[in-house]
C-alpha positions in Angstrom: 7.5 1.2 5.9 5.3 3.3 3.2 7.9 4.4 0.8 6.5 8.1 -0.9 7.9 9.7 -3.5 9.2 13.3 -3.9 6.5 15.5 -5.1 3.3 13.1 -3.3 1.9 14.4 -0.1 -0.4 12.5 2.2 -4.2 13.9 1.5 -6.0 13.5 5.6 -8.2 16.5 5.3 -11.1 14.5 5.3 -10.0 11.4 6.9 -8.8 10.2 3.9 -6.0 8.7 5.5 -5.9 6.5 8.4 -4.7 3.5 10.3 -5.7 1.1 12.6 -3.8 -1.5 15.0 -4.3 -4.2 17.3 -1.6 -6.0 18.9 0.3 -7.4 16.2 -2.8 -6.8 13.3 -2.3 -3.5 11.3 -4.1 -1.3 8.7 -3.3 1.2 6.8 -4.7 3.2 4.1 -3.1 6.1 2.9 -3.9 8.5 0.1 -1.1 10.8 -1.5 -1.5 13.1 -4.5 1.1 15.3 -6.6 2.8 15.9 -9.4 4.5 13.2 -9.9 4.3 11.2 -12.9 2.9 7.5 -12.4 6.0 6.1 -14.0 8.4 7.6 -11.6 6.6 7.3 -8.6 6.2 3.4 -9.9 9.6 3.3 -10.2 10.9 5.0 -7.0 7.9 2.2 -4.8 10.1 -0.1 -6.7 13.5 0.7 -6.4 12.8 1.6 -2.6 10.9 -1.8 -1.1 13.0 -4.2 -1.6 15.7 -2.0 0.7 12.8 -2.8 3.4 12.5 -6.4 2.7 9.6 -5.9 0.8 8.9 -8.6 -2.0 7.5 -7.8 -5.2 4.4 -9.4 -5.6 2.9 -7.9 -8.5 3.6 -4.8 -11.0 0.5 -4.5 -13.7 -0.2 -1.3 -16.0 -4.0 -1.8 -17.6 -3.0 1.6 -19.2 -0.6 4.1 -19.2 -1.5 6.4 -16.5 -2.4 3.4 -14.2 0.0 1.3 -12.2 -0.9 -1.3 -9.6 2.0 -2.7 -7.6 1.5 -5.2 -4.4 4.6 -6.4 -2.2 5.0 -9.0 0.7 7.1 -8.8 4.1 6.3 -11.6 6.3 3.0 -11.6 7.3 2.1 -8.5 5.9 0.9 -6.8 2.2 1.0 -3.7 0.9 -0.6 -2.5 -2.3 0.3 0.5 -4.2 -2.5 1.8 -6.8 -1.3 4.7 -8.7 -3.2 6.6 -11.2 -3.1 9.9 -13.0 -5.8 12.0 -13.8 -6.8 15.7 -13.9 -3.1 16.7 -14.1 -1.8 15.3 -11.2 -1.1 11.8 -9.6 -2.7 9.9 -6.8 -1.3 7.0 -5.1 -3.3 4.7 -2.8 -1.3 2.6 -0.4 -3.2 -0.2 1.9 -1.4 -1.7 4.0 -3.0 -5.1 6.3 -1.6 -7.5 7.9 -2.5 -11.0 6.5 -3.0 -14.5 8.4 0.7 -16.1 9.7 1.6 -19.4 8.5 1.3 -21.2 11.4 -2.2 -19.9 12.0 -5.3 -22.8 12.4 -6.7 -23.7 9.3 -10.5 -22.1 9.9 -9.0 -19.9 12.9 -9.4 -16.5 11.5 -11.3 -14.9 14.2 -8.3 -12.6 15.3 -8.5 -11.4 11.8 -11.8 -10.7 11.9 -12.3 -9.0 15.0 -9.9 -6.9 14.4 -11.1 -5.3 11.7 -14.2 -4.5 12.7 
């Protein structure tokens, strides 16, 4: 559920891109760049997650042409870091799944194992 904008394309050339799965653990880290500005691809992440169930977890602008946006669904985060530079915008989306609820306190060796 990576929600793109018009005018961002995925950049996997060089293996920028790329994702990763086991069982129900994901990752996901995805580069896009365009001409979009950071403001409306900002707004379009935000006006098009929370149709997915996605919760907005944080929206922070250190500067104009930088935007940092992070959203929940369950047991999984996403993070949107958008930045303009050189006359054109790129977005970085990572995408992991995080710990359940229910999981043992101490107990992250699924976690852990997966990701390596």
């Amino acid at each position: 559920d990576v929600v793109v904008p018009d005018g961002l394309r995925r950049i996997d050339d060089e293996h920028q891109s790329y994702s990763r799965s086991n069982g129900s653990w994901r990752r996901g880290h995805f580069v896009y760049r365009g001409n979009t500005s950071v403001a409306e691809a900002a707004a379009y992440v935000l006006q098009r997650m929370p149709q997915h169930d996605w919760r907005e977890q944080a929206n922070e602008s250190s500067e104009p042409n930088r935007r940092r946006l992070e959203f929940v669904r369950g047991i999984y985060r996403t993070e949107y870091q958008l930045v303009r530079e050189y006359g054109r915008t790129e977005m970085i989306v990572d995408y992991i799944t995080t710990l359940a609820e229910d999981a043992v306190e101490g107990d992250e060796t699924k976690m852990e194992g997966a990701k390596d």
